[in-house]
N, C-alpha and C positions, 0 to 999 in steps of 0.2 A: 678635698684633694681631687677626688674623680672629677668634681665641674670644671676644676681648674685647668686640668687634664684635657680633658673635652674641648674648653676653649682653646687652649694652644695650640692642641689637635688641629683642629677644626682653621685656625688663624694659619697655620704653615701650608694647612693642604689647599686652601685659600692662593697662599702665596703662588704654592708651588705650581699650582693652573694654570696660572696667571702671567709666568714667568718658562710656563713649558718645561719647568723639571723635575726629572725623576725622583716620585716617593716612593719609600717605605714604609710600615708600621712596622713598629716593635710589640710585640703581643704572645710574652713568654707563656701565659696561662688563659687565653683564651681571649681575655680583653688587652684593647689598645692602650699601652700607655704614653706613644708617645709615638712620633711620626718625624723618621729623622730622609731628608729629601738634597738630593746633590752630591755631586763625588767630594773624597775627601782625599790627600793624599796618594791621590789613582786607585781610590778603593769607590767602586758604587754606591749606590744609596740601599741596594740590596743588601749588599755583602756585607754593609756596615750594620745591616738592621740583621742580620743573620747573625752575625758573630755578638751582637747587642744580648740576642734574644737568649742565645745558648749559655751566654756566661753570668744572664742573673737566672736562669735555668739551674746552673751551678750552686749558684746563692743559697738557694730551697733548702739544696740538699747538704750544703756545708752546717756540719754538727754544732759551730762555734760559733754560729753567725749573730752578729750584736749590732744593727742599724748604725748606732754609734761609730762604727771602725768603716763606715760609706764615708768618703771625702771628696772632696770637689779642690783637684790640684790643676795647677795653672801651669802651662807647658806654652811659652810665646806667645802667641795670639789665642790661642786653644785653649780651652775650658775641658779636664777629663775628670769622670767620676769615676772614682778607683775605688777598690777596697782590697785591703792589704797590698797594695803594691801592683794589683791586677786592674787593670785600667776596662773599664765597663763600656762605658760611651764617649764619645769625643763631640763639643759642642764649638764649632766654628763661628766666625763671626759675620759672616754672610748667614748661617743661619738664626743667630740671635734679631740681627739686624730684622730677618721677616719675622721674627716674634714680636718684633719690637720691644723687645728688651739686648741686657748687655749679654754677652758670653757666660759672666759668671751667674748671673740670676737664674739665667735660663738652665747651665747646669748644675743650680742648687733645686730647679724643680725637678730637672730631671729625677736628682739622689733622692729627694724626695718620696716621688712618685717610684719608685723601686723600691727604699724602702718599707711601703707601706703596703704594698703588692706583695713583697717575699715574706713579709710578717703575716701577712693574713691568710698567706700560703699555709707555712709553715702552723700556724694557730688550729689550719684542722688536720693536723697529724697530731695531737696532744690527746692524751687517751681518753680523756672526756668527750673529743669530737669522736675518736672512735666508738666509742661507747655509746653515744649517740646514734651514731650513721647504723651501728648494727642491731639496734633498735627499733628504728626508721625501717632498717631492713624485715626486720621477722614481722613486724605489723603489715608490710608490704606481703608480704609471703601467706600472711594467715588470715587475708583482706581477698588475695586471688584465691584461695584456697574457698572461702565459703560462695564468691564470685561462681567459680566453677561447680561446686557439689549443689548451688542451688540452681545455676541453670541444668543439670543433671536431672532434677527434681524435676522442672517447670518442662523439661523435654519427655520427660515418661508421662505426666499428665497430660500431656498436648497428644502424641501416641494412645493412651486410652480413650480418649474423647474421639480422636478421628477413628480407631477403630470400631467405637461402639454406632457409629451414623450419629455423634450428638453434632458435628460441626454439619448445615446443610451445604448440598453439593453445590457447585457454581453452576447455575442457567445457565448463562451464554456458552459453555463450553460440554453441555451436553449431547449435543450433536459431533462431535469427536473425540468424545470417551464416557464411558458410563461412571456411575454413580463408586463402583470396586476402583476401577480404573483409576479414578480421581482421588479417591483415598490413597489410592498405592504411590501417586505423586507426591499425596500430601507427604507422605511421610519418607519418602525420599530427600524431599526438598526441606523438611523438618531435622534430618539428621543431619544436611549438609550445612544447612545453618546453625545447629550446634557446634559442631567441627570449627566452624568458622569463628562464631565468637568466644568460643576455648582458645584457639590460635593469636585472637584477638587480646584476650585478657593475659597470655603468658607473655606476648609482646611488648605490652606496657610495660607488665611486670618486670622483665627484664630491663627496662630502658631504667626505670625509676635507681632498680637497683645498682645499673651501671653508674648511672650519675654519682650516687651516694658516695661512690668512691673513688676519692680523687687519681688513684692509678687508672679504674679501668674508665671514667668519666669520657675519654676520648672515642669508647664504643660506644657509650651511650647515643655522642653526638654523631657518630655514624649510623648506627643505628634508625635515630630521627631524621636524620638528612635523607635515609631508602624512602621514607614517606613527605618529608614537607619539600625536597627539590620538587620531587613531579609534580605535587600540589600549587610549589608556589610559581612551576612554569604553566599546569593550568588555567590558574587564576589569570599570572601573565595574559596568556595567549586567548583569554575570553575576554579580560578587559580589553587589549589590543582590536579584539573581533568587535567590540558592541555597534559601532557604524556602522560593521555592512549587516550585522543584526537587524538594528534599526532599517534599514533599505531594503532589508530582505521582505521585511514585515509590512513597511508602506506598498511594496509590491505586491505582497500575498491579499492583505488588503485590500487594495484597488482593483483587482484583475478580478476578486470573487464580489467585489461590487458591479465589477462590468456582465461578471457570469451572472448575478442572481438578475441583474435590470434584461436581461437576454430572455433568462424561465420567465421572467412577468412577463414579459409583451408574446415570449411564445404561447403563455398559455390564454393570455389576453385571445390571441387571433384563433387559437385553438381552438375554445370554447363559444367562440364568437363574437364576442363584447368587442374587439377590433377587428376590422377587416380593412384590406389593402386589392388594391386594385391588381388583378392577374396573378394574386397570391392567396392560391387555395388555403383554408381551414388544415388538408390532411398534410401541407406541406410543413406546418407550424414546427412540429415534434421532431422531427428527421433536421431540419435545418437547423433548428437549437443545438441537437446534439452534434452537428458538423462545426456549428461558432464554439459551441465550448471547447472541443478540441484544438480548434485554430488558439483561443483563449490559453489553455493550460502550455501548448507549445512557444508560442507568444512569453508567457509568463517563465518557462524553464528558459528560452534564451536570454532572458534580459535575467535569471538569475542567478544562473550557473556561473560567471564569472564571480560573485561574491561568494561560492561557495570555499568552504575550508580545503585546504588544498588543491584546486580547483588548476590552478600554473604547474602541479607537479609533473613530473613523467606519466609516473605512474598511474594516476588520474585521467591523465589523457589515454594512457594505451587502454587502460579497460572502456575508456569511453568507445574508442577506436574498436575494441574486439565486438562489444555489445552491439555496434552499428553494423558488423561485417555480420553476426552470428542472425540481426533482424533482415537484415537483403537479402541473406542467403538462404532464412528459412519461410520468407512471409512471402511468396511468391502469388502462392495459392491464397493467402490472406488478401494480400492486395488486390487480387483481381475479385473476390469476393466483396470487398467493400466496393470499389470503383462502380461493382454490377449492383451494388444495395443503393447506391447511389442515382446513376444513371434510370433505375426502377422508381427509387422515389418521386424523380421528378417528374418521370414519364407517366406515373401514376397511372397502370394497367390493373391494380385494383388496389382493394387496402383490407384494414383489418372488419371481420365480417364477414369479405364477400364468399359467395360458392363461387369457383372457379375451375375450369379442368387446365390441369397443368401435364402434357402429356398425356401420360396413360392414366393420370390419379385426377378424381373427382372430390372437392373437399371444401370446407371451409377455413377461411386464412382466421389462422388465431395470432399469427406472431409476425412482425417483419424486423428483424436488427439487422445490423451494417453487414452481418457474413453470411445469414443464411432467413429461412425463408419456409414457418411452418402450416402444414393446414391438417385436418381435423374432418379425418372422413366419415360419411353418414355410419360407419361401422364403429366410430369413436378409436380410433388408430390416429395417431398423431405421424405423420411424415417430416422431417427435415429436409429440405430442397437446398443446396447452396444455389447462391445467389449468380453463380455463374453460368449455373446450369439453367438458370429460367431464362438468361440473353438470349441462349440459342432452343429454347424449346418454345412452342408455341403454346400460346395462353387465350383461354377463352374465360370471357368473366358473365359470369349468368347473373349476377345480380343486377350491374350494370345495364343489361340489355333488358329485365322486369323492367327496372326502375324507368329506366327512358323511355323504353318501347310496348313494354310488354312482352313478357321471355313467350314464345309457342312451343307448345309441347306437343309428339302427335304420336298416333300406338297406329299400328301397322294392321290391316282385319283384311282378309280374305272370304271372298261370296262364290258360289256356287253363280255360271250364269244365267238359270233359272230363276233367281233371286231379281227382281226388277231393282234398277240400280236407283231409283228413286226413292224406294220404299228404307234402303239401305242406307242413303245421308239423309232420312228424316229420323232414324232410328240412332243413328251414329250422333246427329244432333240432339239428339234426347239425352243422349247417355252423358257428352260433353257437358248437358246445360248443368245435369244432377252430382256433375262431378263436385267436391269443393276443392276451395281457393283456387277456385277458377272464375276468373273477371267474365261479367255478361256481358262487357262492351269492352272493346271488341267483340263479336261475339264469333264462337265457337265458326271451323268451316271443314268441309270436308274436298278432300280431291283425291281422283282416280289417277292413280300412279303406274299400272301396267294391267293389260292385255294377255293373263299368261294362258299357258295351255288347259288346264283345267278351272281356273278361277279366274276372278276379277281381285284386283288389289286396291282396297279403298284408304284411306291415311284421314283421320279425326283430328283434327287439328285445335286447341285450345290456348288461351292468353292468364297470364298468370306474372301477378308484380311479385310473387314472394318464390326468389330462385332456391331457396331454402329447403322448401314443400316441395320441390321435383317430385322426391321420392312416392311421397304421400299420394301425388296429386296422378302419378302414371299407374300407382296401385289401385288408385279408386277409380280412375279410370277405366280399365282393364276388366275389374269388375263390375262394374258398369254396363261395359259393351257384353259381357257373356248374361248378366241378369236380362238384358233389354232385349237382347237375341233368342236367345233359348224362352221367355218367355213370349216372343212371337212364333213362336216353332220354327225358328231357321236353324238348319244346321249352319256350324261354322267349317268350311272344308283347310283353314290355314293353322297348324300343320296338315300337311299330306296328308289323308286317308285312302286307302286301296277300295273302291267299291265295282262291281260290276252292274252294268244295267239295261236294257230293253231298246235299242237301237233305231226299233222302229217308231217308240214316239221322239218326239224332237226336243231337246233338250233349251226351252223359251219359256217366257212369261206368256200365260195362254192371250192378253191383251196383242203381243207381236205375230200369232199362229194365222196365217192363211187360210181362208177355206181349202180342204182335199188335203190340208199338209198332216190333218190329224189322221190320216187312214192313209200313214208309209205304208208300204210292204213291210209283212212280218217278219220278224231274227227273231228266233227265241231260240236260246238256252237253256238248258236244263243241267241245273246244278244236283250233283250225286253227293247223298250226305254220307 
């Protein structure tokens, strides 16, 4: 009877497509029995299915009702299935005609398909189906019932385990919360999925029971309808999606094929293995990570249109606010890359070198797109934004070892009794014994001023390693006082206050005159 059903079904609403008129189904207990389409009488195909549906509705509930007392009586051209005198459905001949059957067959399936429907209605109201269904019931009830008191079990053991340290903590997330910390989540997050699948298991349990009973059976299906509509417009809306799925993916794909072919040839030229004509080694690193960015923005425009929602309003105005909230606050951002930039290429130094930047003396440990660190002989790390080195001036000492030979030179003051030769042969001594100081070039000395009590001499040395500054002005330094003091020179630079004898002449006896030794005498006499 149901296939039968189905066919007809199926064969009218066929027609009705086909012909552009209006169906109805008739579907007094949930299933279709029957699909009646086209006005009758100036009655629609609705109203006919309306009124169809409520008066074998009626049938169910009539105490007397006997299959038998359904007839199928003939009114003119019209075919109606009555029972007692109450006419059910009206079966026209323009609808027989798209069954392709007569009027009357068609309304002897119909009485059929009613009576077989209102019978098997009525069949589970008989106190054996009750009897039944409250059965069905308490097994449902005493099925959630051990559901629940055993995840109750299974949640106190889970709670003694993580309080005792037997579950170990998660690595990756020890660096934002300790070991208590993480427990105190677990069991957070342990109660609220309890909660949940108790929620879970009463929910069924309620559906199953609704169902059982053909009165409340209609909240059953309300009930499953709060979870399988969303679901089954889910499902909708991801199958509908799987194209630009698929496009999204050959995109992701391909752009992290162009990025990874970008790191090989970067670090290809990096490390050396290729090299390009007027394209430094130190430019490798900086310039890959300027392509990948070009890359991943490249990659977001060409994907963003396939994004979910992507045409909405609302999608656009956050797009819009996020774009106002980046102008308005990367200001200082932007001018800090543009200057990491413009540095890169100008390549005033890199990482490694000693450089003075300003008033800071250091080595560059770090260079990224915003800022700019060095690493002073005190082991002090500095951040430099990058804006700030365009307009400050920069001197690179490594640079100048490596090309020229960096000169280093310590400032030494003489007494002018001291013969100025005897002084850059001693100054050259001290230079040769200094280290990591290069013998070729070799070491030189020059007279720099004329002053009122002394001569000012400058020791000058060559040195490839700008690194060793410190070392090399230390040892030098010491150098010049061992080399000096162990020729008995005094050193008069700082200032010393001394008084002295006038009348000899203050010279290297080699420059004295005859008669210049026997001035006239000045003597002092110092009172102690």
């Amino acid at each position: 009877m149901k296939l039968r059903c189905y066919l007809l079904a199926t064969a009218l609403a066929l027609h009705a497509a086909a012909t552009g008129a209006v169906s109805a189904p008739v579907a007094p207990f949930g299933d279709t029995l029957f699909t009646l389409y086209g006005s009758a009488g100036g009655i629609t195909a609705q109203k006919r299915a309306q009124l169809a549906t409520e008066s074998i509705i009626m049938l169910r509930e009539e105490i007397r009702f006997n299959p038998d007392s359904l007839a199928v009586v003939a009114a003119g051209e019209e075919q109606h299935v009555a029972y007692r005198g109450m006419i059910l459905v009206g079966v026209t001949a323009q609808q027989a005609a798209a069954a392709g059957k007569s009027a009357r067959e068609l309304a002897q399936d119909y009485r059929d398909a009613i009576a077989a429907a209102v019978a098997a209605k009525r069949a589970e109201d008989t106190w054996l189906a009750v009897v039944r269904r409250l059965a069905l019931a308490l097994l449902v009830v005493v099925a959630a019932y051990f559901c629940i008191k055993y995840l109750n079990i299974f949640h106190r053991k889970l709670v003694v385990l993580l309080k005792r340290h037997k579950l170990k903590p998660i690595k990756s997330l020890k660096y934002l919360m300790d070991t208590n910390r993480q427990i105190a989540v677990g069991l957070i997050a342990v109660k609220v999925l309890r909660y949940f699948l108790i929620v879970v298991v009463l929910y069924v349990c309620a559906l199953i029971l609704f169902w059982l009973f053909p009165a409340t059976r209609w909240l059953s299906d309300t009930l499953t309808g709060y979870i399988t509509t969303p679901l089954k417009k889910i499902f909708v809306a991801t199958w509908n999606y799987l194209p630009n799925v698929f496009y999204i993916a050959i995109m992701v794909v391909l752009f992290r094929l162009i990025a990874k072919a970008l790191q090989i040839i970067a670090n290809k030229i990096g490390n050396g293995t290729l090299s390009v004509k007027g394209f430094p080694s130190d430019w490798a690193a900086p310039t890959y990570r300027i392509l990948r960015v070009m890359v991943i923005v490249f990659a977001v425009i060409f994907i963003f249109p396939f994004l979910p929602r992507s045409e909405s309003d609302i999608f656009r105005g956050v797009s819009v606010f996020m774009g106002l909230l980046l102008s308005l606050g990367s200001t200082s951002i932007i001018s800090n890359i543009i200057s990491g930039l413009v540095i890169t290429y100008m390549n005033p130094f890199k990482e490694g070198d000693r450089i003075k930047m300003g008033e800071y003396v250091g080595d560059v440990v770090e260079k990224t797109a915003l800022v700019t660190r060095l690493r002073t002989p005190k082991n002090e790390i500095i951040t430099i934004p990058n804006s700030n080195i365009m307009t400050a001036q920069t001197v690179n000492y490594s640079n100048s070892a490596k090309d020229y030979g960096l000169i280093l030179h310590v400032q030494v003051a003489m007494g002018y009794e001291v013969p100025w030769r005897r002084v850059h042969e001693l100054l050259m001594e001290a230079g040769a014994k200094t280290a990591h100081v290069l013998r070729e070039p070799k070491p030189f000395v020059l007279q720099t001023a004329l002053d009122d009590f002394y001569v000012q001499y400058q020791i000058n040395v060559y040195t490839a390693d700008a690194c060793k500054m410190l070392d090399i002005y230390s040892g030098l330094y010491a150098n010049v006082q061992d080399i000096f003091h162990r020729e008995g020179i005094e050193m008069v630079m700082p200032h010393i206050a001394s008084v002295r004898d006038a009348s000899r002449v203050s010279m290297p006896p080699e420059y004295i005159r005859p008669g210049q030794e026997h001035t006239p005498p000045f003597r002092v006499a110092m009172e102690k």
